[in-house]
C-alpha positions as CSV (number, residue, x, y, z in Angstrom):
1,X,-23.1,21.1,-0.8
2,X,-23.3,24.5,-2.1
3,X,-25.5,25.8,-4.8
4,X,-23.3,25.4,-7.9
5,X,-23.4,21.5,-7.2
6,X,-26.0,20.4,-10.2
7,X,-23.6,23.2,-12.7
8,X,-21.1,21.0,-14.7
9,X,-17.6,22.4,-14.2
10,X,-14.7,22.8,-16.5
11,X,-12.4,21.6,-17.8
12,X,-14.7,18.8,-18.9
13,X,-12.6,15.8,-18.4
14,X,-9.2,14.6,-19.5
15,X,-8.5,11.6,-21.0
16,X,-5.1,9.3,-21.1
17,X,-3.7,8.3,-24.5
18,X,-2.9,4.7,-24.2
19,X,-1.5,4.5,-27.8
20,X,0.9,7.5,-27.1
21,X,2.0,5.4,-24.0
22,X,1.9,2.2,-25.5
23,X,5.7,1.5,-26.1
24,X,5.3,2.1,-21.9
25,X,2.7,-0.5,-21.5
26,X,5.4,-2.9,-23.5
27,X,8.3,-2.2,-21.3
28,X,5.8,-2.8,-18.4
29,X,4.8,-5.8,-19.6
30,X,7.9,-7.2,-20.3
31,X,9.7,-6.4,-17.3
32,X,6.4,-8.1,-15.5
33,X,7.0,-11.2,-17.4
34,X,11.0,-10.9,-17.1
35,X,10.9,-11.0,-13.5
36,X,8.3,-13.6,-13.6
37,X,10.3,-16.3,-15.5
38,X,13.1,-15.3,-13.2
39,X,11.3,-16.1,-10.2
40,X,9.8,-19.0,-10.9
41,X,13.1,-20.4,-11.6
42,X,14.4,-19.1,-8.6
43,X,11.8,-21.1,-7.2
44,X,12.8,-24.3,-8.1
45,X,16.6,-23.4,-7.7
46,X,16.2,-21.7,-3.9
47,X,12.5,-22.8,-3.2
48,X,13.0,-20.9,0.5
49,X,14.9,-17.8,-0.6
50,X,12.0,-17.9,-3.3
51,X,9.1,-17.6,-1.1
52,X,10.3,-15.1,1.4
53,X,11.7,-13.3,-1.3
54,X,8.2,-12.9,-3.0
55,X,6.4,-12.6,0.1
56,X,8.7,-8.9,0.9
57,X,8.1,-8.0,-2.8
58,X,4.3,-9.0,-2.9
59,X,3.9,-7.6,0.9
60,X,5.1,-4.1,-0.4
61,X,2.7,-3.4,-3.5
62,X,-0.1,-5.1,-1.4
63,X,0.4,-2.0,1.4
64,X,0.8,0.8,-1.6
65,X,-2.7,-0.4,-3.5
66,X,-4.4,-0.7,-0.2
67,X,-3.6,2.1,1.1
68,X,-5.1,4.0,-2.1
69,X,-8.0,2.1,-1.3
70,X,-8.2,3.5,2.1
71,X,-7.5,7.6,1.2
72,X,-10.5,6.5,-1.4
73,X,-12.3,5.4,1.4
74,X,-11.8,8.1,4.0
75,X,-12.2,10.9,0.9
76,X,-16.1,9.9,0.9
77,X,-16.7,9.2,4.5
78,X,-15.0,12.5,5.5
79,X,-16.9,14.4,2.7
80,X,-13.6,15.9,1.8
81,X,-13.2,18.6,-1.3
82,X,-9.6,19.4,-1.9
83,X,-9.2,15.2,-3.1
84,X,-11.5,15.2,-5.5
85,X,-9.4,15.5,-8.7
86,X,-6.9,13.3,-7.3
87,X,-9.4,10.4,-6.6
88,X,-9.4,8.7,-9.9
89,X,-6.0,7.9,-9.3
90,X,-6.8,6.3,-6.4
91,X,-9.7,4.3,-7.5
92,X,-7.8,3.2,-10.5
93,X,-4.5,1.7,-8.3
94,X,-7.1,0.3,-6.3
95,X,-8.6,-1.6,-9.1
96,X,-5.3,-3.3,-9.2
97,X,-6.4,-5.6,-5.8
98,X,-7.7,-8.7,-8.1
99,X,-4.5,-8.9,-9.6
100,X,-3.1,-8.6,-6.7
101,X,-5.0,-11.8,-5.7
102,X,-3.4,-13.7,-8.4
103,X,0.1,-12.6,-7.3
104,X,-0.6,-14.2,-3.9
105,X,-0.8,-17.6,-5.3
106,X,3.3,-18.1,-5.3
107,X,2.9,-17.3,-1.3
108,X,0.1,-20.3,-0.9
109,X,2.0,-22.7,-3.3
110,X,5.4,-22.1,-1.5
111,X,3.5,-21.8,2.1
112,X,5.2,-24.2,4.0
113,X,8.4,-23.0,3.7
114,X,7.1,-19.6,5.4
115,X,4.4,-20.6,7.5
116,X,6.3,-23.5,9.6
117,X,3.9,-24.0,12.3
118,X,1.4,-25.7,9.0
119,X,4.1,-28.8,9.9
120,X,4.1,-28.5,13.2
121,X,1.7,-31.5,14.7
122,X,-0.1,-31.3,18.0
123,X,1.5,-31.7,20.9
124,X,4.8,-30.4,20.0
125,X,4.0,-26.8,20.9
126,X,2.3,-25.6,24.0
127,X,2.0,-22.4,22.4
128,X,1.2,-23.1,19.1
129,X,-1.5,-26.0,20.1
130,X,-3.2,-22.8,21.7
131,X,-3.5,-20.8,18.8
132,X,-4.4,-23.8,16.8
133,X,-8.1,-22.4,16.4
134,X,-6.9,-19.2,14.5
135,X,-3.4,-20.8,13.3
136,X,-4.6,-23.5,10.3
137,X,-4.3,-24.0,6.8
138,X,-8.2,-24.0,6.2
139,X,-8.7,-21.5,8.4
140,X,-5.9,-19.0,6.9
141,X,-6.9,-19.6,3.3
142,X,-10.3,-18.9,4.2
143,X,-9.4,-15.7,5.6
144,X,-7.3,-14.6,2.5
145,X,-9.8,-15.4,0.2
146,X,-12.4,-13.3,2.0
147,X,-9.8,-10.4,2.4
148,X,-9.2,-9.9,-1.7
149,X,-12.4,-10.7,-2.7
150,X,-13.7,-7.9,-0.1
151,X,-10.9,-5.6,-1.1
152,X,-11.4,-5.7,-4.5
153,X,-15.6,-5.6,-4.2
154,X,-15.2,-2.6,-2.2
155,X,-12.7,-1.2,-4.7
156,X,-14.6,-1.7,-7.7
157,X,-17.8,-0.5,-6.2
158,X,-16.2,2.8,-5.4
159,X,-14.7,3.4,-8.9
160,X,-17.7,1.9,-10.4
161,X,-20.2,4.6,-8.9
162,X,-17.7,7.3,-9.6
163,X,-17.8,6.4,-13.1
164,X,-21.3,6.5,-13.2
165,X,-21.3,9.7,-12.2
166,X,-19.4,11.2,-14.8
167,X,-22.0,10.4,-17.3
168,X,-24.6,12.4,-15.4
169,X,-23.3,14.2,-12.4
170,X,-26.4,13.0,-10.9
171,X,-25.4,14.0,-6.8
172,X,-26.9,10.5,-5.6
173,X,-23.8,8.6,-6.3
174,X,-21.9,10.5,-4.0
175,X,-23.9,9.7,-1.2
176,X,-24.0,5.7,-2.4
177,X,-20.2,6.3,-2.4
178,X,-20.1,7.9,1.1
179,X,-22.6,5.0,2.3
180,X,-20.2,2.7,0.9
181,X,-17.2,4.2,2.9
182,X,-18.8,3.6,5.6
183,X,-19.1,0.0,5.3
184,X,-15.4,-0.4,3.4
185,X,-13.9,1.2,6.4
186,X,-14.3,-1.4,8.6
187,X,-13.8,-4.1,5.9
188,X,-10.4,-2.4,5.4
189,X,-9.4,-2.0,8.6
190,X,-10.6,-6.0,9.7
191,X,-8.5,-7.0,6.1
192,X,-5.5,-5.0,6.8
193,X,-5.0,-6.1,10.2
194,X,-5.5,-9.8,9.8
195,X,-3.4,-9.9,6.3
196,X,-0.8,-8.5,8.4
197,X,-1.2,-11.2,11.5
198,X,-1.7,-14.1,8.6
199,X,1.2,-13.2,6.5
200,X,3.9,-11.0,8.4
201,X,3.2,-11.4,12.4
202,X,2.9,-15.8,11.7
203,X,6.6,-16.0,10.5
204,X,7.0,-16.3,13.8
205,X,4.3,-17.8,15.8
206,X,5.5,-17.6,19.1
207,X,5.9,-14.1,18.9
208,X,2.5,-11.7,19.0
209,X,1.9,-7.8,19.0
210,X,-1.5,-5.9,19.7
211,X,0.0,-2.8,17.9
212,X,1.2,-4.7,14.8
213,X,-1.9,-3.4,12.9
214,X,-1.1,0.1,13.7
215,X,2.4,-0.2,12.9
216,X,1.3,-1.8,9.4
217,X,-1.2,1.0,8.9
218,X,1.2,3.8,9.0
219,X,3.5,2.8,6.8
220,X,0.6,1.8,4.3
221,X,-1.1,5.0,4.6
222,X,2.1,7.5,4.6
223,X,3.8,5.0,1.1
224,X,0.4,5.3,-0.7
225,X,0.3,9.1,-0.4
226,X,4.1,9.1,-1.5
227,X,3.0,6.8,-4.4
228,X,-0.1,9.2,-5.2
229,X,1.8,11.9,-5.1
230,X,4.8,10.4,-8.0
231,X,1.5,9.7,-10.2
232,X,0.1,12.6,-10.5
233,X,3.3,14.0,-10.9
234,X,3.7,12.1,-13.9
235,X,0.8,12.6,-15.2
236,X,1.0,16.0,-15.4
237,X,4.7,16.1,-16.5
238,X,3.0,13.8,-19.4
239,X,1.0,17.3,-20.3
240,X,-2.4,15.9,-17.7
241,X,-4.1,17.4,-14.9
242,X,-1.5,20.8,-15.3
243,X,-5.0,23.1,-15.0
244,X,-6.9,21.1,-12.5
245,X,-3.7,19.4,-9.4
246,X,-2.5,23.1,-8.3
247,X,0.6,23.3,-5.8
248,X,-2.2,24.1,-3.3
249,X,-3.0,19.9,-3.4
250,X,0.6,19.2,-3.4
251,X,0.7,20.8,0.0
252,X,-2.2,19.1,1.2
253,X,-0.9,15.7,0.4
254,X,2.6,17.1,2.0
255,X,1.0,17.5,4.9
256,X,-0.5,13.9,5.1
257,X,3.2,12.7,4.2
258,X,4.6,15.1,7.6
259,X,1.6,13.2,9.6
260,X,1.8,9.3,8.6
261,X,5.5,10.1,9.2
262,X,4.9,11.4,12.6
263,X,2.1,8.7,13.5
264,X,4.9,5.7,12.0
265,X,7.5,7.1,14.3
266,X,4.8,6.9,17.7
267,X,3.5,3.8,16.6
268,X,6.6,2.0,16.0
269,X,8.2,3.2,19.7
270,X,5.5,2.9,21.5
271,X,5.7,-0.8,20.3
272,X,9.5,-1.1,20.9
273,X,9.8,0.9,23.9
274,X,6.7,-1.1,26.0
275,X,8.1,-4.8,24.8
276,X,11.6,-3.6,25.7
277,X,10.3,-2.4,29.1
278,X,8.3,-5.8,29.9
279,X,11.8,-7.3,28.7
280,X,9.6,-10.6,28.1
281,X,11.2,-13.3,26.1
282,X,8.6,-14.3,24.0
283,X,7.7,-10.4,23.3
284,X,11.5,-9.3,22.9
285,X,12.5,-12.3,20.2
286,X,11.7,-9.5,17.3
287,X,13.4,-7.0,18.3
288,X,16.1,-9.2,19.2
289,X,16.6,-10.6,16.0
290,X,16.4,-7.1,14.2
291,X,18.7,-5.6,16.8
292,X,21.6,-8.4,15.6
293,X,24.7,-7.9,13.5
294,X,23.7,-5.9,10.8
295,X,19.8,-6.2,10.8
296,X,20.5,-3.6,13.6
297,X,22.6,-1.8,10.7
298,X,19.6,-1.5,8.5
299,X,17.3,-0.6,11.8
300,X,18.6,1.9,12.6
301,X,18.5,3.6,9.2
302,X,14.9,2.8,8.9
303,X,14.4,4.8,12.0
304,X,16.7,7.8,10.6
305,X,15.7,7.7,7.2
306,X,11.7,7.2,7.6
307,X,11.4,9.6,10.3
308,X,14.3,12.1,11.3
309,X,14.6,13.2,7.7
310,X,11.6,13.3,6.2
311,X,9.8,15.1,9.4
312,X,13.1,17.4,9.3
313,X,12.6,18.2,5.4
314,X,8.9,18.5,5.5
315,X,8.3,21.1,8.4
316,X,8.9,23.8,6.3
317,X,5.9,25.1,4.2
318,X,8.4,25.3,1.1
319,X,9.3,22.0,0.8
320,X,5.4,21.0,0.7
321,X,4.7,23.7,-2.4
322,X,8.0,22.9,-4.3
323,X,7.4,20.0,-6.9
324,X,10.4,18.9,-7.2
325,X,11.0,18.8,-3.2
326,X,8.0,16.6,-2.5
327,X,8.8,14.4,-5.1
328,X,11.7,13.4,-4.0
329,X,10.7,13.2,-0.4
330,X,8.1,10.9,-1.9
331,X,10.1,8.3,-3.7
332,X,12.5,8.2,-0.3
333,X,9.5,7.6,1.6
334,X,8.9,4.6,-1.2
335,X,11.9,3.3,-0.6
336,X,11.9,3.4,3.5
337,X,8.7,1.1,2.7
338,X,10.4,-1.3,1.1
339,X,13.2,-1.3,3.3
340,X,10.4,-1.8,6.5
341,X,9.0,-4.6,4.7
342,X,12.5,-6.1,3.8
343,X,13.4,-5.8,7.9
344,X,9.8,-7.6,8.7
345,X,10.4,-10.3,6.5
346,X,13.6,-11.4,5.5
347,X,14.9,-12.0,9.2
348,X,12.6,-14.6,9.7
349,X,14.9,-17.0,6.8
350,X,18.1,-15.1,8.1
351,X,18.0,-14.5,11.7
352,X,21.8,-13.7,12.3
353,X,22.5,-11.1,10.1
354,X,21.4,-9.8,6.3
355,X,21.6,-11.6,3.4
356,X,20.8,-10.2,-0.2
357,X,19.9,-12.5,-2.6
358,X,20.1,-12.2,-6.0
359,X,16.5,-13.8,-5.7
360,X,15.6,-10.1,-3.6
361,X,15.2,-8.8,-7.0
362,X,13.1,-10.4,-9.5
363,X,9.9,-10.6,-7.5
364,X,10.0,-7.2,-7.3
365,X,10.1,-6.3,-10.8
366,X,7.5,-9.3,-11.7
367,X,4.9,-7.5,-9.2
368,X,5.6,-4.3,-9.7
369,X,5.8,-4.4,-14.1
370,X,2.9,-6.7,-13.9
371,X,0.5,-3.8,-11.7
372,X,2.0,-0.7,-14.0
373,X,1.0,-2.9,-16.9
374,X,-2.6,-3.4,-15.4
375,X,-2.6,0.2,-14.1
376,X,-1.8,1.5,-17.8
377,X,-4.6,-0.3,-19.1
378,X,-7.1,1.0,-16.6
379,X,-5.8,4.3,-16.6
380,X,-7.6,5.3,-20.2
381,X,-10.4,4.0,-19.6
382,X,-12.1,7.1,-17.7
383,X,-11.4,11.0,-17.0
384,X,-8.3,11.5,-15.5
385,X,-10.4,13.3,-12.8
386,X,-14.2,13.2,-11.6
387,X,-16.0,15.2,-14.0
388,X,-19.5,16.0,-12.3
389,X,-18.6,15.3,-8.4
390,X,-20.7,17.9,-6.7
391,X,-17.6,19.0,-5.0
392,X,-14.9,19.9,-7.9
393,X,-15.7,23.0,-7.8
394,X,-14.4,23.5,-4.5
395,X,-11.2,21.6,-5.3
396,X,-10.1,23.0,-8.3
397,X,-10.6,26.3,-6.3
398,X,-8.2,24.6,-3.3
399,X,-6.2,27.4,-1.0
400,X,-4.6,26.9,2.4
């Protein structure tokens, strides 16, 4: 740290006005609640369409507010400068992982028709009687438990000691906060990995991939710097952050968007290309299924439109300093997430070809109202930005 670290910096802080956003909060909220009532009745009208329908929805916030968690994480452990006054942000979406938790309940009330091996009794399967030791109900509620509760610990402890530091820039909480990252990063990692074998990779329990983490990672951690990037955006289009997120940090985060959209691309070929090689049954079924009528359709749009584009459109230096350019590139990016969860999930219910539901739909606005609501009321609670981090300075002075 250099010696301007103990000087306090300006601007001083910024703060959110939740009463001039309040008729946003209300829309929010309503669309939360909306698409909650709608679900729910959809639950008892289409009780399977229902639970794979929330698990895609609930699957696809779960990957954006965990990924904020992790560029949190990895912005203390790496020491880094040029994130510091885009951190808050990413503490604050990462506050959202208790509620979160309480949106997960529809996938263990509805869990058998997902999970179909929980009605599968010994002795039917061969393979499933060997995987009985990871593969059971007590077992897999056990593990989700542990996973939100550490989530969210980790998440609050991070934003908590930032907060803290705010009041008196004292330079010890950032290296509680880097001590910290190094024990979230693991927990993150171990959550990530098994959320995504308990709740995506079961589906189908015959089938099994060692890169499926991987795969899940670099969609997580390219859509959450898309989603960072539309935030602050909006804040400062709302008149925030406009002296202190310069286009220099919009080409930072560009470049993270170019690289999780490289690594995606290696991760998910590698994957494809060494199971298609093998040409093993039990290895293949996936792709099988996903390479079918018009699942193979939407495949092969995925691959186009999460890699050949965006890597095309964000090589050039422009595009990573243009506003307007990035955001856009951004929400695409968004929406190639929810299309990559959609293609993970729904072919499991229909296996021979796709089928939109009108029950697609309101799980997605009952998730994704009910975390802005949340978000909204976090969001005003502290500086927009880090106030006394030792390392603003150096940030708000960010060239490349």
């Amino acid at each position: 740290m250099s010696d301007r670290s103990h000087v306090l910096p300006a601007p001083e802080g910024e703060f959110f006005e939740t009463n001039r956003f309040a008729g946003l909060s209300l829309i929010c909220g309503a669309v939360g609640l909306i698409g909650l009532v709608l679900s729910f009745i959809g639950a008892f009208v289409s009780p399977v369409q229902f639970s794979f329908s929330w698990l895609f929805a609930f699957i696809f916030f779960f990957t954006l507010c965990i990924g904020c968690l992790f560029w949190t994480i990895v912005h203390h452990v790496v020491d880094a400068e040029w994130s510091v006054v885009v951190r808050r942000q990413l503490e604050n979406i990462a506050l959202l992982m208790p509620v979160l938790a309480v949106l997960f309940l529809p996938i263990l009330l509805w869990r058998k028709y997902l999970y179909r091996w929980m009605d599968v009794p010994l002795g039917v399967d061969a393979g499933l009687d060997a995987k009985r030791a990871y593969l059971n109900w007590g077992f897999f509620l056990g593990r989700a438990i542990f996973f939100f509760v550490a989530l969210s610990l980790v998440a609050w402890l991070m934003r908590s000691l930032s907060v803290r530091q705010d009041r008196d820039g004292n330079p010890r909480f950032t290296l509680m906060m880097r001590k910290l990252g190094f024990v979230g990063l693991p927990i993150f990692a171990l959550c990530l990995t098994f959320g995504a074998f308990d709740w995506l990779m079961s589906l189908n329990w015959h089938w099994f991939s060692t890169m499926w983490g991987p795969y899940i990672f670099a969609g997580t951690a390219g859509s959450s710097m898309a989603l960072l990037i539309l935030v602050i955006t909006a804040l400062r289009r709302a008149g925030y952050l406009k002296e202190v997120v310069s286009i220099e940090h919009y080409h930072i985060m560009g470049k993270w968007l170019l690289a999780f959209t490289v690594f995606w691309a290696y991760i998910g070929f590698s994957q494809y290309m060494l199971y298609w090689y093998a040409n093993i049954p039990e290895e293949t079924q996936y792709f099988i299924i996903r390479n079918t009528e018009s699942w193979n359709v939407l495949s092969w749009f995925l691959v186009i439109g999460r890699f050949f584009v965006p890597f095309a459109l964000l090589l050039p230096r422009a595009t990573k300093k243009s506003v307007t350019g990035i955001c856009c590139l951004a929400g695409w990016i968004l929406c190639m997430q929810l299309l990559d969860m959609y293609i993970i999930v729904l072919p499991a219910l229909h296996g021979t070809g796709v089928h939109l539901s009108i029950l697609d739909f309101p799980p997605l606005f009952a998730i994704g109202g009910t975390l802005a609501f949340f978000y909204l009321r976090i969001v005003g609670k502290t500086s927009l930005f880090p106030v006394r981090d030792p390392r603003l300075l150096e940030s708000l002075r960010l060239t490349n």
